[in-house]
Each structure stands twice: as structure tokens, then as C-alpha cells.
N, C-alpha and C positions, 0 to 999 in steps of 0.2 A: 431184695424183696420190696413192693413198691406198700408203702403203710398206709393205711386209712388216717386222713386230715380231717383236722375239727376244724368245719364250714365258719365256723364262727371265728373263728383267730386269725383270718387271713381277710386281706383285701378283696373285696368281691371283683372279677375280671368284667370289665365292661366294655364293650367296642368304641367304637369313636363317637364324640357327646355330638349329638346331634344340635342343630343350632337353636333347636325349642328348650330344650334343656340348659343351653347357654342363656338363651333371650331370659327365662326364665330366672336363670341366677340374678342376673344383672338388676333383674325387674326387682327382686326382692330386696339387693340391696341397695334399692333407690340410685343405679348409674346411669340406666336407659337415657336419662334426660339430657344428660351429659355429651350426647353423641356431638352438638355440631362443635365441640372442642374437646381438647383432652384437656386433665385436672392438672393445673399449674401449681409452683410450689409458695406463689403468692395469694393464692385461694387457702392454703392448708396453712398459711402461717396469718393468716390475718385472724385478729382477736376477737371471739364470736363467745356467745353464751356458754359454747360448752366445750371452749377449750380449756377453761378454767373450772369445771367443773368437774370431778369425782366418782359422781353413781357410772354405776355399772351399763350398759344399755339395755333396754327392756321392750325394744322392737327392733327386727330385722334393717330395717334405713337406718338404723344408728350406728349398724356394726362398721362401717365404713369411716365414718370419723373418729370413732371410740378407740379403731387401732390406727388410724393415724397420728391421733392427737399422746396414744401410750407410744408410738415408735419415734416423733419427736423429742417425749422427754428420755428417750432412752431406756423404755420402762418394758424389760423384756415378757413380760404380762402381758403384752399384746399382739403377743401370737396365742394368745389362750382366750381370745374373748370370744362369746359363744351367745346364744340365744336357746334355750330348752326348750323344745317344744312335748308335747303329750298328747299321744291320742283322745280323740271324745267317749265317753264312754255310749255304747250303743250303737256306734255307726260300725257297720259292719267293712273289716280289711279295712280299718283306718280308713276309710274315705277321704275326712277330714285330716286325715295327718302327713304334713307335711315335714320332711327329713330333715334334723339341724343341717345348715350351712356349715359344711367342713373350713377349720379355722386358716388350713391353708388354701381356699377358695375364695375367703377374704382379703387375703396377701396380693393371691394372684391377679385378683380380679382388679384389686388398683393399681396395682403393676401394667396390666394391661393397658390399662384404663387411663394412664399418668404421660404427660410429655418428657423428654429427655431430661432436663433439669429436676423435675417433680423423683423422678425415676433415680437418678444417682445420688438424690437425698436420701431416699428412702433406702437404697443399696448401703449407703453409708452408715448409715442411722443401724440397720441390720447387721452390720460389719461390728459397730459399738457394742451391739446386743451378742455379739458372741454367737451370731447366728450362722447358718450356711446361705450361701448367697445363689440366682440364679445365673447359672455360665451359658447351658443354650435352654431355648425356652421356644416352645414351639407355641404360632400363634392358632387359639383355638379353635377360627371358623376356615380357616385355610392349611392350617398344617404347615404352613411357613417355618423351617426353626431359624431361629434370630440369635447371633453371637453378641450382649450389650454389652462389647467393649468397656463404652463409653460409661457406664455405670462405676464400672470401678476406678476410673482416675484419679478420685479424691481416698483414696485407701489406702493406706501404711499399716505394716505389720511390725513390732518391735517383736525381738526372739536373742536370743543366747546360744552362742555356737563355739564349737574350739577351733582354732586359728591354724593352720602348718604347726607351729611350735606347742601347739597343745593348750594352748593359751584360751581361757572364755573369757569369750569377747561379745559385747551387743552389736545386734544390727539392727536398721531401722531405714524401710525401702517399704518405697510402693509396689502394690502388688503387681501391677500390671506389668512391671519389668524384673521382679522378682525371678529367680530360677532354681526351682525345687524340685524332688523328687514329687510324683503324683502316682499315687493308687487310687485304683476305678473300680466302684463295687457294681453290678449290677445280676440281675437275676433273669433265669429262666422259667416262665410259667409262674404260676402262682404256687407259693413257700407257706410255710408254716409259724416260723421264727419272723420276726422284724430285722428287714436290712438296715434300716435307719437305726434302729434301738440299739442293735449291736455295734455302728459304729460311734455313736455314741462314747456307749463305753470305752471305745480305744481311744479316743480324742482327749473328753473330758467325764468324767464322770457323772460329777457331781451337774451338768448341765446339758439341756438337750440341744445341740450345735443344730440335729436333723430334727425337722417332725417325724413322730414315728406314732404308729396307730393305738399305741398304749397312751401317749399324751391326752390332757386333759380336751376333751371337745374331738379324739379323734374317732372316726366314722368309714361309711363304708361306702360313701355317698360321693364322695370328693370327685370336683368334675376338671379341675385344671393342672395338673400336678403330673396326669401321666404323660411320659417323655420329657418333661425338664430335668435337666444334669444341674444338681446342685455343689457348690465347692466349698470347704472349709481349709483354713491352713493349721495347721497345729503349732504351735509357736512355744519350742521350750523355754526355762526360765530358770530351772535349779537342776543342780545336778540330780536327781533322783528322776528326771524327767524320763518317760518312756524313749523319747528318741533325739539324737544328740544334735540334729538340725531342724530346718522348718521342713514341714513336709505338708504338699496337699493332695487330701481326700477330695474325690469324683463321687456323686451315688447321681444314679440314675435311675427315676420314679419309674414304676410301671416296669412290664414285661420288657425286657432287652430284643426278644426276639420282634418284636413290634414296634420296635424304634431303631432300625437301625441304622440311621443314617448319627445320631446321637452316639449308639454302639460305636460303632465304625470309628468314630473321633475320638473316642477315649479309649478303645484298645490301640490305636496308632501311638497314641501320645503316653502311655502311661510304665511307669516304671516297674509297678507290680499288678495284678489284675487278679479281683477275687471276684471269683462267681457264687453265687447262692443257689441250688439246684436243689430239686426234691433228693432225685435219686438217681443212680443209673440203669433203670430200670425199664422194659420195655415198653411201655408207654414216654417215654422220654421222648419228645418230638423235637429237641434241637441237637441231636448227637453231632451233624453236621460239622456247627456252631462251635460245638463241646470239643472236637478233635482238632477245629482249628487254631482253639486255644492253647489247647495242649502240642501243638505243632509250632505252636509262636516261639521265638527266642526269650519272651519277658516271663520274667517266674509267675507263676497262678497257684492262687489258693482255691481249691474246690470244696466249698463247704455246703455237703449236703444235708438239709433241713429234717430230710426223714430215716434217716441212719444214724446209728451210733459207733461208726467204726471208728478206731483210735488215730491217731494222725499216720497217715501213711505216706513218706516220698518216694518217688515215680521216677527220680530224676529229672537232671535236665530243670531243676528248680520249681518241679510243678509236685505237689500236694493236697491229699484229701483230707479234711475234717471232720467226722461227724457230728452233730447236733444234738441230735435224739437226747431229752431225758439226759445232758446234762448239766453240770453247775455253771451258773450263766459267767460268774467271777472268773472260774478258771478258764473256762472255754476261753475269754477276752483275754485271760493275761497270752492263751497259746498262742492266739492268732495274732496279738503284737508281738511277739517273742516271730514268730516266724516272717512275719512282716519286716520289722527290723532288720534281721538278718538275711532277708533277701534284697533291702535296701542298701547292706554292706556291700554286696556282691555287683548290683547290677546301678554302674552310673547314667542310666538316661535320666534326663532335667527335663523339667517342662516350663512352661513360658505361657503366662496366658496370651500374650498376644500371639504368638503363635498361631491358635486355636484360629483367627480371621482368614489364615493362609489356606483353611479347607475349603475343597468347592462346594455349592450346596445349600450354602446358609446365607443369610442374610446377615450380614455386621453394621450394628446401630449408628457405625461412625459414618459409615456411606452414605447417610444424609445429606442433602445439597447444605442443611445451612450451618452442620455442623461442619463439613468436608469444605467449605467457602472459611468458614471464623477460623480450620484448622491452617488453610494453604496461608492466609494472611497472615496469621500469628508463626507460621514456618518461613515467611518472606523477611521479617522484623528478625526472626533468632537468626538469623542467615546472617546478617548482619554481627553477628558476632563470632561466629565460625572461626577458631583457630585464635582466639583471645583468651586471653589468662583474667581467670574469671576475678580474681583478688586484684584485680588492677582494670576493668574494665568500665568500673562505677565513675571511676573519674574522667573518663573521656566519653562517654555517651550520656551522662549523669551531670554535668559540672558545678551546676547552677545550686546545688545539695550540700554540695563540701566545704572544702574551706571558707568560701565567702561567703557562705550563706552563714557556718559557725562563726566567723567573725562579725561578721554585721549582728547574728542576736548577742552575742559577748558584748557590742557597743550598746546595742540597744538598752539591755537589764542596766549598766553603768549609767544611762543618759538622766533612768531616772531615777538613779540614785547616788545625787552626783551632791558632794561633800568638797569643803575647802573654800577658798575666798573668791574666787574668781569664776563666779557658777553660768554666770551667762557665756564669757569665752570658752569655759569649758563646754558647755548647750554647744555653741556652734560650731566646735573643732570638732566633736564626736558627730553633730548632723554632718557637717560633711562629707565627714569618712564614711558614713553611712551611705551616702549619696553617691561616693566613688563605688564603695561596693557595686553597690545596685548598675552603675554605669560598667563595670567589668562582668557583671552577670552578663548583662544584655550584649555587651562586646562579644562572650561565648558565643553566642547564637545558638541553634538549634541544632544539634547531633542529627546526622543521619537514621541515628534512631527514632527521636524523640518527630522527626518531621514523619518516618511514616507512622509511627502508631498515631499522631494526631489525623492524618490524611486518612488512613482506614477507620477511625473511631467515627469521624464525621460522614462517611459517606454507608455506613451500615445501619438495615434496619435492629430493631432488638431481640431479635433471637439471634443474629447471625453477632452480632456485639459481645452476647453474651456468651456465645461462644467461645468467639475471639477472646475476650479476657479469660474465659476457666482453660484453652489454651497456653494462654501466654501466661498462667500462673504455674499449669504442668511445667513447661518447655522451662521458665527461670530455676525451675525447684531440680530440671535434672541439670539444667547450665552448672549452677553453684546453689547449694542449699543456706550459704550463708551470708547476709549481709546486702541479699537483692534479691526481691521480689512486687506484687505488681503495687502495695504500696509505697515502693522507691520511683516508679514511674510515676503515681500522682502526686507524689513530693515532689517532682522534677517539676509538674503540668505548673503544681503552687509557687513554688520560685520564678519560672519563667515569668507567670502572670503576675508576681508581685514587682520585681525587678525590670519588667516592658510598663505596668503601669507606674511606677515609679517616675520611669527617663519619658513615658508620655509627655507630661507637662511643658518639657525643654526640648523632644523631639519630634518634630510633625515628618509624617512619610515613612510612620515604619511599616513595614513590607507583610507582618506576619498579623493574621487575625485572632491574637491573643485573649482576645475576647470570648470567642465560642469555649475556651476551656475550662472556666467555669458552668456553663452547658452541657459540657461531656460528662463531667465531674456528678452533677445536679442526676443526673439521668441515671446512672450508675448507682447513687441512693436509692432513686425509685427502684430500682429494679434490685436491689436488695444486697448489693455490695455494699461492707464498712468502708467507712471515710476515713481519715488522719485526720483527727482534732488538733492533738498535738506531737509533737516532731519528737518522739522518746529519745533523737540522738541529739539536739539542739537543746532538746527540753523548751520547748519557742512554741508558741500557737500563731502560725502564719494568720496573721488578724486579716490582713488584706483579701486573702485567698478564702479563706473559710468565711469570709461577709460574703463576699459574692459567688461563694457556692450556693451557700442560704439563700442569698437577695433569687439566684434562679429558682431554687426549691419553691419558695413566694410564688414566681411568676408560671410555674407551672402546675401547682399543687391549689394556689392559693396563701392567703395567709392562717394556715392552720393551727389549730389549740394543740400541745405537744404537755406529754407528761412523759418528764424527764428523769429517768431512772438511770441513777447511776452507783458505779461499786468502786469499794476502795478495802485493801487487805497487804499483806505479805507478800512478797512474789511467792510464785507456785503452791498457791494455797487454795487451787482450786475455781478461781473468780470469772474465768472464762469457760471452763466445763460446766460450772451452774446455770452463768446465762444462757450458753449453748441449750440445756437440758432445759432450762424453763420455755425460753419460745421457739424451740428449733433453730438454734442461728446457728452460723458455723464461723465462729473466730477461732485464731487458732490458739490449740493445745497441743500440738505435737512435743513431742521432750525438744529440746533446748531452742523453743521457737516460743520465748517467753513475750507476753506483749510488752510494747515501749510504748513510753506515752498512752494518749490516749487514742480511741476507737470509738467512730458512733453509727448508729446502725437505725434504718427507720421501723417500724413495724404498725401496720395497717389496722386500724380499729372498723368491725365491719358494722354495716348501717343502723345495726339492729341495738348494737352497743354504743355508739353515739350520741344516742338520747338519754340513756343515763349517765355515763363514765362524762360526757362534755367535752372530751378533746376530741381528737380525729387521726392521733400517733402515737404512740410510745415512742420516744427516742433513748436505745439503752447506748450507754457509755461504757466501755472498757479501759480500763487505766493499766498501766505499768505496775508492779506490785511493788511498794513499800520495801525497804533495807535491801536494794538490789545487789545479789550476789558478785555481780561485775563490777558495782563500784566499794567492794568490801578495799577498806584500805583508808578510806575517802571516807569524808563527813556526810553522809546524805539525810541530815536533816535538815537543808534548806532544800535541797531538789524535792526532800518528803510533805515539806509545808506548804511549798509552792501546789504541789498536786491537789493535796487532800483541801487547801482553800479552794481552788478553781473546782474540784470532782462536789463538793459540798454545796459550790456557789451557785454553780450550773445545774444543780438535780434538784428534781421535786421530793425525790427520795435519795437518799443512798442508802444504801446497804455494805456496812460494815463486816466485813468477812477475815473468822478468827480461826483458824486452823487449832483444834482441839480445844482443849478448855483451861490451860494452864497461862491465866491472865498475868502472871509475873513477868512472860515474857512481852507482854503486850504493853505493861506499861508505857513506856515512848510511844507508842504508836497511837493508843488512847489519848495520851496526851495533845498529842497531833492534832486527832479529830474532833478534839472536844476545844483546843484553838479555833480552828477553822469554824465550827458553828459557833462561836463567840462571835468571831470577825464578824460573821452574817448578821447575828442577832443588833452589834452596833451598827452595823447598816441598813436595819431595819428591813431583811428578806428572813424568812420564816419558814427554811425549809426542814424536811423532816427524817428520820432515817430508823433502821433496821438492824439490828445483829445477828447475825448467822455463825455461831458455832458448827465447824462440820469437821468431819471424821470423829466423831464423840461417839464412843462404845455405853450401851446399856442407854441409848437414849431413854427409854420405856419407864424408868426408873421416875415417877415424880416429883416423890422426895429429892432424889438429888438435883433434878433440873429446878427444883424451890431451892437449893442451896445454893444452884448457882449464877442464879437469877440474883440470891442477895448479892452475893463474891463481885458481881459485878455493879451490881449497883454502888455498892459499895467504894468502888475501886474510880466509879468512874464520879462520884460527890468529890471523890478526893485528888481524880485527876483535875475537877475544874475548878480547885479551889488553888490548884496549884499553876493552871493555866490562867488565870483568873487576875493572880498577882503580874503574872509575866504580859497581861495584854491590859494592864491598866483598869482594868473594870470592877465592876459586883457582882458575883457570883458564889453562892455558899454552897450551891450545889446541883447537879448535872437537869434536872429539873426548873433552875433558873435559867437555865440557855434554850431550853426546847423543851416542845412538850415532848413526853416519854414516857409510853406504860410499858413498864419494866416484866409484865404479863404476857402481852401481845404484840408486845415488839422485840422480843427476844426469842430464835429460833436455835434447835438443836436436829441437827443434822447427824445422818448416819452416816459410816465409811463410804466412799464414791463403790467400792469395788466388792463383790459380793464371793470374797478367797481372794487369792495373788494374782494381779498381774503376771505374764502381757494375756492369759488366757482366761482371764475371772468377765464376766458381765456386771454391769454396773447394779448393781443392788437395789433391790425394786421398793423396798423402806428408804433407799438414798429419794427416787424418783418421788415415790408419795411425799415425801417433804417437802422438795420442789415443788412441787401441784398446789400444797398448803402455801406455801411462799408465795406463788403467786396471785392464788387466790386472795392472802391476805396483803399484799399489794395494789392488787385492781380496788380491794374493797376500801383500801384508804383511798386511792383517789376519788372512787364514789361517793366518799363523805367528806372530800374536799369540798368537791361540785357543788355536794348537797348543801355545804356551811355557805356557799358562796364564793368562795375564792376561787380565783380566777389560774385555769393551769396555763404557763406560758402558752405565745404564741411563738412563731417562728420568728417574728421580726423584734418579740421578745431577747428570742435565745440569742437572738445578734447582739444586743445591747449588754445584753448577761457576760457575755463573751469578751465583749470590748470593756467593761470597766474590772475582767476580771486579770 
């Protein structure tokens, strides 16, 4: 029996948007303007009025930066941002009224709207958010559909699996080579029930992975959504999980029978296939369709939206559901329960990349400048082909290793050289330093290291940029440990320190070592981190790092830099923060802890120039304090060393203290509150931050007043005891720097909003972040304003050199 549907609950069917109805979205969301480029991800990350700002948007042209600026800090609230509109009273049929913008119109439409870079940010950043991702995405004035590989290369799934032996075990793999089972939801006709909403529930509960039309802002109106296949993977974590591997969900928006070239790709590929159907009823216009499914070898769920028939199997692995009228709880647990279990049964695996090998589509990677950076960066790995990746570093690498560890060993010694005989001792150590640097250059140049310099210089900058997000894939599947692409510009910085070196005593050498700091400089601009310092030498290559700068100067200018930098724990969070405050991407993958340090530039736009007075953020990433690897070992000289230079070199630091139990923090406070002593007798006057994060019941006042005292407290008494040990006066933490113990004290909330690998990052973590930043930008504003001058670059060199 075919049942009467409530118009109102389901998606209105609409044929194909015509291009007024497009020009028209676009118009509204201030893109049109946009046409003679697409939106780069250095326009979205440069620091403007209101990426530091909070309110809500309160006109249509806003909604477009408002979710870019929540999907940078990771703030999954920004696939809910909306604008209300209300009819006029009087005008008759709404004249006046126009239809909110559907929230995933706003997604799409700068998806669209985004270059490739811009676009596997934002796929990344969605990945973070626990989101479902776009797999084929048909373009909307041509109907093109497009496979964006290339989106997903920077995406890792961690999950919990059992081993042969029964054994749980983590994994931790990029998606793109990932191989999972895959179930594909899609429907026939307009339904009743939500296909989104109900997978939902089988993924995650407690989070919408899908938009689905009960979400906040969802409508009836949405004009880019029909025929994109969206993908989520489920990634277990504990045993109680619904299913004992990683598994990925397909939904495909819109009628199936009207996309089927979409259809077509995910019934070939998928390992279970659930249909949503009103009914089988003689109005059913895809029976075709329906018996083909039922004719397939892969098990099918047939869940019809206007029946309440009890779960019925057919054989042959295929099964009915009905819907109708009832409990939404139970219905989910039936259809995982049968899900699973036709998972047992049937091993076909899917592979995204796969998905490029269909005819049809268009695949993002077939770009000339991406399929040019790809073949280059495939000519260089090629190069390694059939080498044992734990042993490769030292013969394409040399200039990194031993001698370069040995030369900074002589160097820290040279000057800190003790006994009766300090001048022979001065020139038995220069020497050997000088052989060093003569056996670097003897190395010469690895087959590798000549073509990446040969290709680096002869590409323009997309195809460059290519080429390196390439060659950081290709290293990460070569070996995941112990090389990656900044081991290649730790190699650029040895060759050039150790060729200018033997310069002075050799005329005629052959290589133009020179342009590598150029390569280097340019790579900055375009928003790749640097290596400050060598976390395995623990060395700041001075030589190298001046004349990356001296080129920054000559191609930027000599710019004003407000120099932020962080210093904490290892794995305490320190690179997820900065990540979430300006959109960067340093990494945080599990056991890809940072060494040393990291600096990274960030664009201050025209408008905030005039007041802020610099013209860059330059954020610093350090190595975290009491490193697990060197547990054994005393690391409280490699900790003093850091936290003087992270102190010496930042306009700010920020102090980051994983929970709020200050006991263990003592050394460490002790450290930092050295380290701005040293400053202070050197008369530099920098300033900093504490950030408490993962602290439950932040909301609590009272106790953040108690623990506001705890530390103040704690830190009168670290510098009364650092105080003694550095020869000075100091009574208390307010004699070293200035400090409101009100406003420069921040309490942060858990990063994850539930457990890991499948929680989204907690959108009170993100708000804090936004506060932090905000209350960052506003001290330098009242630097500016007091006077005081923020480094320049040719500052930071000098900062660098005495430090």
C-alpha cells in the first residue's frame, strides 16, 4: 500500500538549478567578484578584522568568511552558520522574501569557488571536524562530476582493529591508501525519513558526520548538494564499538535514479548497498533499478520509508526494513546489527583511489600543474627505488649526520672552553671544525639532493608547491620515520653552510649554492614551516637561517614581525593550538612529535597594518620540554637552552600547561621564569601567556580565581629560587616582567568533545582559541600603541645570532 507523505518532511524534488538561481547564490554570498581567480588558502589565512573576531554574521556576504574562519579553528559550528530571514508583513506571497541560504550551499559554494590548495585545507580541516567529506561532486553549471582525489592526501585515520592472533592493535594510515569495507546509501524518489539523519546514528551518535535536513539551518531550498557522494569512515576505538574494523559510509544527496553516473560508482564499488525507498508499490518508477539490485552479488538493505514491515530476508543476503512509525533507537541498532553481519560475510575492500580508474569523471589530480609537481616529485622518489629506507638517510642526506653532529658538539665546547690553555684549545677545536665543513663539501651533492635543487629552481609556484605536498606524500609512504621534507631542507642548510664555509679557501666551485637560500625564502612565503632549529643536533644552523632571512628582506622587504612563540611539555597539545588559532598545519599526527623548533610566516592584511604596526606574525613551534626519547638522560640543559632562545626570540610566548596540577610543573616554571630573567638582564622585555588546557568545569570562576592564586603563587616562588641560581634580585615573578595574573592567564577546555579517534574537537575548546587570539592581537595593539617597536626581520637575525 503506497501511504500518503507529509510534504513538509521531506526534501522538495527540484530539477536541475538553473544558472540564475546559481549566479544568484553566489551574488548573495559576495563570490561573483571572485571570478578572474579562485580563493587561495593565503587570502583565508592572512589576518584581517574579522578573523579574530566572534559575533555571529548578520549579513548574507559574511557567511562565507564566518565559515571559513570557524572551519580553520576546527570549530565544527561552522557548518551551522545561518542568516534568518522573515517575510514583510503585507507584501503579498512573500514578495520580499527571500529563502535562507542552505548551510550546505555555503560549504559548497567555496568548495567550488577554492583552488586546489584552498580546497584540501578545507577537506582537511572537515576531516578534523568529524565531518563527511566530498568523493564525487558534480560541477554545477556543467554537470561535470569531479573525483578530488587530491583533497584528501593530507588525511589520516587512526582506528583499533584485531590482528590474525586476536590481538588490538592501532592503525594509523592515510586515507587515500586505506582499504575498507564501503557501504553506499542512496535513495529512490523522494522519502519520508532522513538518509543522512539515520546514518548518523550508525556512525556516531552523538554527532552529525551528514548534514541532514533536521540540522540547525536545514531547508528546502539547497541548490548544490544534489548528486554529491559524501564519505565518512568510522574508526573504532574500544571494544564496545559497533564494528570491529574501519569501515566507509557512501551517501549520495538527491534522487539516485537522477545521478546515475554517481549511482553506477558506488554500487560497483561497494561492499553492502542500502537503498531507501518509499515502497514497492505501483507508482514505484525505479523497479528496473530495484531488481537490479536485488540481482547483484553484494548484500542490500531495502529500507522502505512508507511501510512498517518487520525485517524480512529474501536471501541471497538482500533484506527489507520497514520504517513507518518506528523507534528511531531501535530501527539504528537493526540496520548496524545487519550491516555488520553482512560485513562478516562479504570481503570486498574499497580503495579511494580506485574510484579515479572510473570512466566519466573528471579526477582533480589530472591537472597540468598538479600531474607536472606529481611526475617530478615521482622522478626524485625513483631515485630511491629498492633502498632500505633506515639506511637511505645517510647516503642521499650526508651533510645531516655525523658531521654535521660532530661539528655542533665542537662548536657548544668552543665556547665553553675551561682549563689553562684556552687559546690552543680556540684553535685545535676551530680547526676541526673547519675539516668538518671540508669533508661536508668533499660529500658533494647526492643524486638526490641535485635534482630536487634542479626542479625546485626551474618551477613556477603552484607547480612548486605541488611538487613539495608530493614529495612530502611520497617520503611519508617511502618511510614514516625519521625523513621527511624538512630532512631535505636540513640537507639545502648544511650544504650551504659547509660550501660557504670552504668558499673563502676555494675559488671555482662548480655548484650555485647560493640560490638555496632563495628556494628556501620562497617556500616561507608561500606558507611552508622552516627549521629554526635542528631538534636532532639541537644547533640553530646560524649561517643558514641568516640567509634565509637576509632573502625574506630582499624579497618581502625589511618587515615589522610580531613574534609569537610556545613553549610546554611534549604532547601537550602546542601544535594543535596553533594549528586551530591561524589555520596552520604543523604536524600533530601520533608519534610525529615536533623537534626543535618550527617558524612559520602569517600575512597581516592592509587593513590591520595600521593599527597592529607589523606586517607578519611569525609563530614559532618548539620541541616539547622533558622529551620522552631522552627519558634516561638529563634534559634540563637541552630544556634551558630552548626555553632561553623560545623566550628570547618571541614577542610573546605562550606558556602551555596540560591540566592544572602545577606540582608537576615545577621544573619547568622554574625554566621559564630563568629564561625571562636572562632577558630581563639583557635588557629585552618580552612578554608571555599561560594557557592551561584540558581543564574540566572551566566555567567554574571561583575555581579559575583559585587557580589564578596557585599560580601566582607558585611562580613568586619559582623566581625567588631562579633568582638565587642566576645571581640577581628578584622577590617575585612580577619583578621579571610585567604579568596580569587576570588576563594573562587562560583556561582551556578538553581538545575533544567524547573519545578519540571519532570525537570532533569541542567547540568551547575552539571558542577559547578565538579568545586567545584575540587577546594576543590586542597586546600587540597596545604594544604599537605604548610605542614599542615590534622586531623587524633584520631584527630577528640579530636576536638569533646573540642567542
Amino acid at each position: 500500500m503506497y501511504l500518503q507523505k507529509d510534504e513538509t518532511s521531506q526534501i522538495q524534488k527540484v530539477g536541475p538549478k538553473t544558472n540564475e538561481q546559481l549566479e544568484g547564490l553566489y551574488d548573495r554570498l559576495d563570490l561573483t567578484k571572485r571570478r578572474q581567480g579562485k580563493m587561495k588558502t593565503a587570502d583565508i589565512l592572512e589576518i584581517t578584522r574579522s578573523s579574530f573576531q566572534s559575533q555571529e554574521p548578520q549579513e548574507e556576504n559574511e557567511l562565507v568568511n564566518s565559515f571559513l574562519q570557524k572551519l580553520l579553528n576546527m570549530n565544527y559550528r561552522a557548518r551551522y552558520t545561518v542568516i534568518k530571514h522573515t517575510k514583510k508583513e503585507g507584501k503579498e506571497d512573500g514578495a520580499n522574501y527571500s529563502p535562507d541560504i542552505h548551510p550546505m550551499d555555503v560549504q559548497m559554494a567555496v568548495y567550488h569557488w577554492a583552488d586546489g590548495f584552498l580546497k584540501q585545507m578545507m577537506v582537511t580541516k572537515l576531516s578534523q571536524c568529524q565531518y563527511a567529506l566530498p568523493l564525487l561532486v558534480p560541477d554545477p553549471f556543467t554537470q561535470q562530476i569531479e573525483f578530488p582525489l587530491w583533497t584528501f592526501r593530507q588525511i589520516n585515520k587512526s582506528w583499533k582493529m584485531k590482528n590474525s592472533n586476536n590481538e588490538i592493535i592501532s592503525q594509523t594510515q592515510p586515507v587515500y591508501k586505506t582499504e575498507t569495507p564501503m557501504v553506499a546509501f542512496f535513495r529512490f524518489g523522494s522519502v519520508s525519513s532522513s538518509k543522512s539523519q539515520l546514518m548518523n546514528s550508525l556512525i556516531n551518535e552523538k554527532h552529525n558526520t551528514f548534514f541532514h535536513r533536521n540540522c540547525s539551518g536545514g531547508s528546502r531550498t539547497r541548490l548544490l548538494m544534489d548528486g554529491v557522494v559524501e564519505i565518512a569512515w568510522y574508526c573504532p576505538g574500544k571494544k564496545t564499538d559497533a564494528f570491529d574494523d574501519c569501515v566507509a559510509f557512501c551517501n549520495l544527496h538527491g534522487d539516485a535514479g537522477e545521478n546515475e553516473k554517481q549511482y553506477d560508482i558506488l554500487t560497483s564499488m561497494a561492499s553492502v548497498n542500502v537503498l531507501f525507498l518509499p515502497d514497492f508499490g505501483q507508482k514505484n518508477h525505479y523497479k528496473c533499478l530495484v531488481r537490479s539490485l536485488f540481482r547483484s552479488p553484494q548484500p542490500l538493505l531495502c529500507l522502505l520509508t512508507d511501510n512498517n514491515c518487520d525485517k524480512t530476508e529474501l536471501g541471497n543476503g538482500k533484506f527489507i526494513i520497514g520504517l513507518l512509525d518506528k523507534n528511531q533507537s531501535d530501527i539504528s541498532n537493526q540496520i548496524r546489527e545487519t550491516i555488520r553481519e553482512s560485513l562478516t560475510k562479504q570481503k570486498k575492500s574499497f580503495k579511494l583511489e580506485d574510484v579515479a580508474e572510473h570512466t566519466g569523471i573528471r579526477v582533480d589530480e589530472d591537472d597540468p600543474e598538479c600531474q607536472r609537481g606529481k611526475q617530478a616529485a615521482d622522478q626524485i622518489m625513483g631515485l630511491l627505488r629498492g633502498k632500505d629506507p633506515s639506511t637511505v638517510k645517510e647516503t642521499i642526506l650526508p651533510c645531516q649526520g655525523k658531521l654535521w653532529h660532530d661539528w655542533c658538539k665542537m662548536n657548544k665546547e668552543l665556547h665553553h672552553l675551561q682549563g689553562e690553555n684556552l687559546e690552543e684549545d680556540k684553535s685545535t677545536k676551530q680547526m676541526i671544525m673547519r675539516d668538518i665543513r671540508e669533508k661536508q663539501v668533499t660529500k658533494g651533492l647526492s643524486e638526490f639532493m641535485r635534482k630536487c635543487i634542479e626542479i625546485m629552481k626551474s618551477q613556477r609556484d603552484n607547480e612548486k608547491n605541488y611538487f613539495l605536498r608530493w614529495m612530502m606524500n611520497l617520503l611519508n609512504d617511502f618511510t614514516s620515520e625519521n625523513f621527511g621534507l624538512e630532512h631535505i631542507l636540513r640537507e639545502f642548510g648544511q650544504i650551504y653552510e659547509s660550501w660557504s664555509s670552504v668558499k673563502k679557501i676555494k675559488e671555482g666551485l662548480q655548484f650555485d649554492f647560493c640560490s638555496l637560500p632563495r628556494l628556501a625564502a620562497e617556500m616561507m612565503i608561500s606558507g611552508f614551516p622552516m627549521e629554526l632549529m635542528d631538534g636532532d643536533a639541537s644547533h640553530i644552523p646560524l649561517t643558514w637561517v641568516t640567509a634565509v632571512l637576509d632573502e625574506l628582506v630582499k624579497k618581502l622587504g625589511d618587515q615589522k614581525l610580531f613574534v609569537l612563540s610556545i613553549l610546554g611539555i611534549q604532547s601537550s597539545g602546542k601544535s594543535t593550538m596553533l594549528n586551530a588559532m591561524f589555520g596552520l598545519q604543523f604536524a600533530v599526527s601520533a608519534g610525529r612529535c615536533t623537534r626543535g623548533a618550527f617558524m612559520q610566516l602569517i600575512k597581516v592584511s592592509e587593513e590591520m597594518k595600521t593599527e597592529l604596526k607589523f606586517n607578519y606574525i611569525l609563530v614559532v613551534d618548539t620541541e616539547g620540554l622533558r622529551a620522552q626519547e631522552l627519558v634516561g638522560r638529563s634534559t634540563t640543559h637541552r630544556d634551558n637552552e630552548m626555553a632561553t632562545f623560545v623566550v628570547g626570540l618571541g614577542n610573546m610566548t605562550l606558556i602551555n600547561i596540560f591540566g592544572e596540577n602545577l606540582s608537576e610543573m615545577q621544573d619547568i616554571l622554574q625554566i621559564v621564569v630563568q629564561a625571562f630573567l636572562r632577558m630581563k638582564m639583557v635588557r629585552l622585555n618580552p612578554s608571555c601567556m599561560f594557557v592551561h588546557q584540558n581543564v574540566s568545569d572551566i566555567t567554574a570562576g571561583e575555581k579559575n580565581m583559585e587557580g589564578r592564586r596557585r599560580l601566582q603563587d607558585k611562580l613568586d616562588n619559582v623566581t625567588e629560587l631562579a633568582a638565587i641560581e642566576e645571581v640577581c634580585d628578584a622577590e617575585g615573578f612580577s619583578d621579571v616582567i610585567a604579568f596580569d595574573i587576570q588576563n594573562d592567564v587562560k583556561y582551556f577546555a578538553q581538545v575533544w568533545e567524547g573519545s578519540p579517534p571519532m570525537a570532533p574537537p569541542d567547540p568551547n575548546y575552539c571558542e577559547n582559541i578565538l579568545e586567545l587570539k584575540e587577546t594576543i592581537l590586542t597586546h600587540s595593539y597596545n604594544i604599537a600603541k605604548m610605542g614599542y617597536n615590534n622586531s623587524c626581520i633584520q631584527q630577528l637575525v640579530d636576536c638569533i645570532k646573540t642567542r
